[in-house]
C-alpha positions as CSV (number, residue, x, y, z in Angstrom):
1,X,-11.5,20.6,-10.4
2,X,-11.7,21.0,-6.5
3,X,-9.0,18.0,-5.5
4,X,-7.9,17.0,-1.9
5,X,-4.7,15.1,-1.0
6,X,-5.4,11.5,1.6
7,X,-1.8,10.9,2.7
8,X,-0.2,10.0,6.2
9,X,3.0,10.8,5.1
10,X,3.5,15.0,5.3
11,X,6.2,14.8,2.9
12,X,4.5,13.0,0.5
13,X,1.2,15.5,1.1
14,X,3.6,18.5,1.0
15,X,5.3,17.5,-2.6
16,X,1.8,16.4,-4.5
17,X,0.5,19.8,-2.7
18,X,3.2,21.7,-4.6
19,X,2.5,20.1,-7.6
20,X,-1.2,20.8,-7.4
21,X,-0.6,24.5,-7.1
22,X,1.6,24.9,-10.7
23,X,-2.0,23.6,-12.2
24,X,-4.3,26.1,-13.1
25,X,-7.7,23.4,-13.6
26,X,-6.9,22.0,-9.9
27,X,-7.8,23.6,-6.8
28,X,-6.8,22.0,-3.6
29,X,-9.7,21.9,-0.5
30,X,-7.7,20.6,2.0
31,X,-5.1,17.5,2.7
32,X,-6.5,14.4,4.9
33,X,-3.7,12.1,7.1
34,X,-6.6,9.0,7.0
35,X,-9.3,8.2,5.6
36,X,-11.6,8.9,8.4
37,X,-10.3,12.4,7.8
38,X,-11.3,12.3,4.1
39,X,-14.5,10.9,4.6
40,X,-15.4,13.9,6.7
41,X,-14.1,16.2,3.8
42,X,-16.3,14.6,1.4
43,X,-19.5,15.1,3.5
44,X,-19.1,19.0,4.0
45,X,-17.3,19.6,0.2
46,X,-17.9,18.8,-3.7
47,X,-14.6,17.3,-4.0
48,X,-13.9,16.2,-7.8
49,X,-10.2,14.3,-7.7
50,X,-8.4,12.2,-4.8
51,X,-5.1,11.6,-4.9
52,X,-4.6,9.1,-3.0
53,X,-2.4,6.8,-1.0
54,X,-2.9,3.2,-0.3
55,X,-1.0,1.9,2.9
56,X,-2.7,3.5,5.4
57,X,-3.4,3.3,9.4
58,X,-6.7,1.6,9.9
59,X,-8.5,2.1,6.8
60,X,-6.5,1.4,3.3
61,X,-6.8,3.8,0.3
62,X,-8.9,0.8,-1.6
63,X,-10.8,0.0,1.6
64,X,-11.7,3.9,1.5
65,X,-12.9,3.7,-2.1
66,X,-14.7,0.7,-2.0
67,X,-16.8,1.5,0.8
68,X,-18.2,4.9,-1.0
69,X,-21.3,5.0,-2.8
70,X,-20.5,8.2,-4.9
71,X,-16.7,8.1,-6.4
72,X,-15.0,11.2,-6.7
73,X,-12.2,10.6,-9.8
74,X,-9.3,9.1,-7.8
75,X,-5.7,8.3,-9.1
76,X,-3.6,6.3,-6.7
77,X,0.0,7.8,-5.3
78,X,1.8,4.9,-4.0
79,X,5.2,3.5,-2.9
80,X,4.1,0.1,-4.0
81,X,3.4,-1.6,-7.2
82,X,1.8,-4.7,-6.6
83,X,-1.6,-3.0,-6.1
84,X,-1.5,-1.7,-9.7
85,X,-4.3,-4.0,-11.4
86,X,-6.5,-4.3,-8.1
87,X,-6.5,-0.1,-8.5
88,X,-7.4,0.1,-12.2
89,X,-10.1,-2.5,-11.7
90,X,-11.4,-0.2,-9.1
91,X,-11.7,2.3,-11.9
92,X,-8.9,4.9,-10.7
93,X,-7.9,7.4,-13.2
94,X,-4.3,6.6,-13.0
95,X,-1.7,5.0,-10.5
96,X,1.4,6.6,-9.9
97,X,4.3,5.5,-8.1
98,X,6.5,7.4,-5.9
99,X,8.4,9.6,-6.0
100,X,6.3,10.8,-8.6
101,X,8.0,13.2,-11.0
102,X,6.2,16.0,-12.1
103,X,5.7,15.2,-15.5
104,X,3.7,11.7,-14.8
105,X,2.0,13.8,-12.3
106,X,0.8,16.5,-14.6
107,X,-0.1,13.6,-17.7
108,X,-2.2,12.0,-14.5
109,X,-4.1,15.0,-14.0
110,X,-4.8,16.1,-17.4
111,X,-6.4,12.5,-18.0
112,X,-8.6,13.3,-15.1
113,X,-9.5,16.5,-16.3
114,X,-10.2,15.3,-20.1
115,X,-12.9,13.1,-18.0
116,X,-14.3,15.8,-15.9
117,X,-14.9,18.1,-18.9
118,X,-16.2,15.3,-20.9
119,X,-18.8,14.9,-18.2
120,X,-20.1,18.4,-18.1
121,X,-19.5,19.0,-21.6
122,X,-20.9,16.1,-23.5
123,X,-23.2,13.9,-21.1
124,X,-22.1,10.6,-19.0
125,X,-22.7,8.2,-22.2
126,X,-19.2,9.0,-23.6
127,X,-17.6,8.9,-20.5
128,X,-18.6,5.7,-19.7
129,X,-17.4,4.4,-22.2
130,X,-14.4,5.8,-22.2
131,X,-13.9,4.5,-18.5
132,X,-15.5,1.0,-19.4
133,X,-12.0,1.0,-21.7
134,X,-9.9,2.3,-19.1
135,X,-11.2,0.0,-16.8
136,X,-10.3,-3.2,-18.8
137,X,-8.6,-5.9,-16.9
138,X,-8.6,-8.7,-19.6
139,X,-7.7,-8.4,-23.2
140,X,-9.8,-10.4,-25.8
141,X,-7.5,-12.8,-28.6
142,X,-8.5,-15.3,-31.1
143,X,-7.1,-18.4,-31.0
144,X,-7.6,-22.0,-31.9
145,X,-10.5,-21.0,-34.0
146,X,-12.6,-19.0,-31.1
147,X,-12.1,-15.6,-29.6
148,X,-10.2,-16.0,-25.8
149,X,-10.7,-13.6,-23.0
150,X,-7.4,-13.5,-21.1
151,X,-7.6,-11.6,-17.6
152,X,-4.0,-9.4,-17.4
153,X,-3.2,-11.1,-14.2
154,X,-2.6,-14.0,-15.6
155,X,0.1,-12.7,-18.0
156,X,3.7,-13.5,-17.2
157,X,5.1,-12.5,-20.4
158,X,4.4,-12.4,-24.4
159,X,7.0,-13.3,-27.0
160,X,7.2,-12.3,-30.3
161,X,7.0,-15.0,-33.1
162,X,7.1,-13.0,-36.8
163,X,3.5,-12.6,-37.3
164,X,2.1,-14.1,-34.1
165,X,2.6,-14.0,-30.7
166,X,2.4,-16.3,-27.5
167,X,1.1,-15.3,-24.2
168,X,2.2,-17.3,-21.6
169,X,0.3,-17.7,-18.5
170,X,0.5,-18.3,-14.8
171,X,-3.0,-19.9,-14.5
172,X,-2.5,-22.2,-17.8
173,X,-0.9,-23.2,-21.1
174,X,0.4,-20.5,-23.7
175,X,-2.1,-19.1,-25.5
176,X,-1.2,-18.4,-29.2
177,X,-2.6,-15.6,-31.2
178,X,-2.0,-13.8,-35.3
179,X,-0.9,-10.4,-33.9
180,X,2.6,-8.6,-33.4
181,X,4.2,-7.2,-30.2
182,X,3.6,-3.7,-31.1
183,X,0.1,-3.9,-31.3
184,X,0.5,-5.8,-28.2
185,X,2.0,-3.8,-26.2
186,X,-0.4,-0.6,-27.4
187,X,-3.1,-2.7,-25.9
188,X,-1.6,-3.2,-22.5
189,X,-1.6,-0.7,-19.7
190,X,2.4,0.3,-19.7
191,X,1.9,0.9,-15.8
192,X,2.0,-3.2,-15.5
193,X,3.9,-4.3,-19.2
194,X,7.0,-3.1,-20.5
195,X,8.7,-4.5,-23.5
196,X,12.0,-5.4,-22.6
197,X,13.5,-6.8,-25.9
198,X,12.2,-6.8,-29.9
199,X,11.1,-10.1,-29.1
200,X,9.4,-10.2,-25.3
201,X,6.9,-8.0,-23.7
202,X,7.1,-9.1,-19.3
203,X,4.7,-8.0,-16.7
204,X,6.7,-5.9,-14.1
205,X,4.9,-7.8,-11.4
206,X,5.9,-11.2,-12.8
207,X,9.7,-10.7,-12.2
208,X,11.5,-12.3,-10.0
209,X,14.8,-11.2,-10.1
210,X,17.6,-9.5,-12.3
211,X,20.7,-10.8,-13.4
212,X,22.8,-9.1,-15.1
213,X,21.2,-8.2,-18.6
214,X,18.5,-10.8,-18.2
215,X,15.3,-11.3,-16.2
216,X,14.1,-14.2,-14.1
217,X,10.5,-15.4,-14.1
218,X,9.8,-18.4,-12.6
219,X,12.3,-20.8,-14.6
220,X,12.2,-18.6,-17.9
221,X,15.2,-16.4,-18.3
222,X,14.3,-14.0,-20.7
223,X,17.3,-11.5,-22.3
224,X,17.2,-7.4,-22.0
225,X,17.8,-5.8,-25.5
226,X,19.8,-2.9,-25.9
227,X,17.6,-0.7,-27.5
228,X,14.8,-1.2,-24.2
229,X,17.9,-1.6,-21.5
230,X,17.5,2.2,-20.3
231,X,13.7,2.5,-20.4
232,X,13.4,-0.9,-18.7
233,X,15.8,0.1,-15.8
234,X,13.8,3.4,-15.0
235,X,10.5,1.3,-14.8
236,X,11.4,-1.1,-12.5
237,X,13.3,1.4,-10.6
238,X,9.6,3.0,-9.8
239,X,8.2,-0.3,-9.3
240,X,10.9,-0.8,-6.2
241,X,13.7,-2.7,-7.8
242,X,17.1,-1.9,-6.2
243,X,19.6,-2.1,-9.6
């Protein structure tokens, strides 16, 4: 896959440029400080994969991809988390948060390149589909006799309840539903929800603070189990928490 890097920050273009040369599927055309830089890239190249930043001089990394007609695959390399939904409803391949260790890195990648083979390999129909999924930004439950669209921005966090479960929601009341918090949190993009305890699955971007083993959102203090205490910890830490 011919890639390019769009990055103002030359450390940050230096490590995912490193990264890109252990590959052996990616070959790197060039590295772009702004998007006005890119954009002249993609008129003079076939370029297959962005990785790209989002705060930007002038011209944001989701400005830049909404204002193309033909989208390269993209996966977003941030500092910043709260832009996580916004860039999968934009369709990115993935949305990694810095400093990006090698191994999310390379799992980013490899997703893009599953796509790009399917592509040439087996026509757009599979694709598509397969990006209509990734694409997702609400999750579909039945409750109170009918089937519920619930858009993932609206979750603030999902308790467990033996065989149900109860989504609770910014925009509303709780929503409850016959499932358990496994199969909810298979469904959920793990970049945005992280189960925290055997009975509560939180939206990263929902928190408002930490204290001590529990979490604050809004007036709902919900505890941190033991068993999800060290996983927990290293997501937020990506997501900017200071802990």
């Amino acid at each position: 896959m011919n890639c390019i890097i769009v990055d103002d920050e030359p450390l940050a273009q230096l490590i995912i440029e490193q990264y890109v040369q252990t590959i052996p599927f990616l070959t790197l055309l060039g590295k772009c400080s702004s998007a006005f830089e890119a954009f002249d890239m993609l008129r003079s190249q076939k370029v297959d994969l962005i990785f790209l930043d989002i705060h930007m001089p002038n011209v944001s990394g989701i400005d830049f991809i909404n204002s193309l007609d033909f989208k390269p695959y993209f996966i977003f390399t941030t500092a910043y988390s709260e832009h996580a939904m916004e860039g999968f409803n934009l369709n990115a391949v993935d949305y990694l948060l810095k400093p990006i260790p090698f191994e999310r890195f390379l799992k980013a990648a490899n997703k893009a390149y599953d796509l790009f083979t399917l592509r040439n390999n087996k026509g757009d129909a599979k694709v598509e589909l397969m990006e209509a999924q990734k694409a997702d930004d609400f999750i579909m439950v039945k409750a109170d006799y009918q089937t519920q669209r619930i858009a993932l921005k609206d979750i603030t966090y999902i308790e467990g309840l033996k065989d149900y479960v109860k989504i609770y929601l910014a925009t509303g009341k709780p929503v409850v539903t016959l499932n358990s918090l496994k199969n909810m949190a298979e469904k959920l993009p793990s970049e945005v929800f992280i189960r925290i305890h055997k009975s509560y699955i939180v939206s990263i971007n929902k928190i408002d603070s930490i204290v001590r083993s529990r979490i604050v959102i809004g007036d709902k203090w919900i505890p941190i189990g033991e068993n999800f205490r060290d996983a927990f910890y290293d997501a937020i830490r990506k997501h900017g928490f200071s802990v």
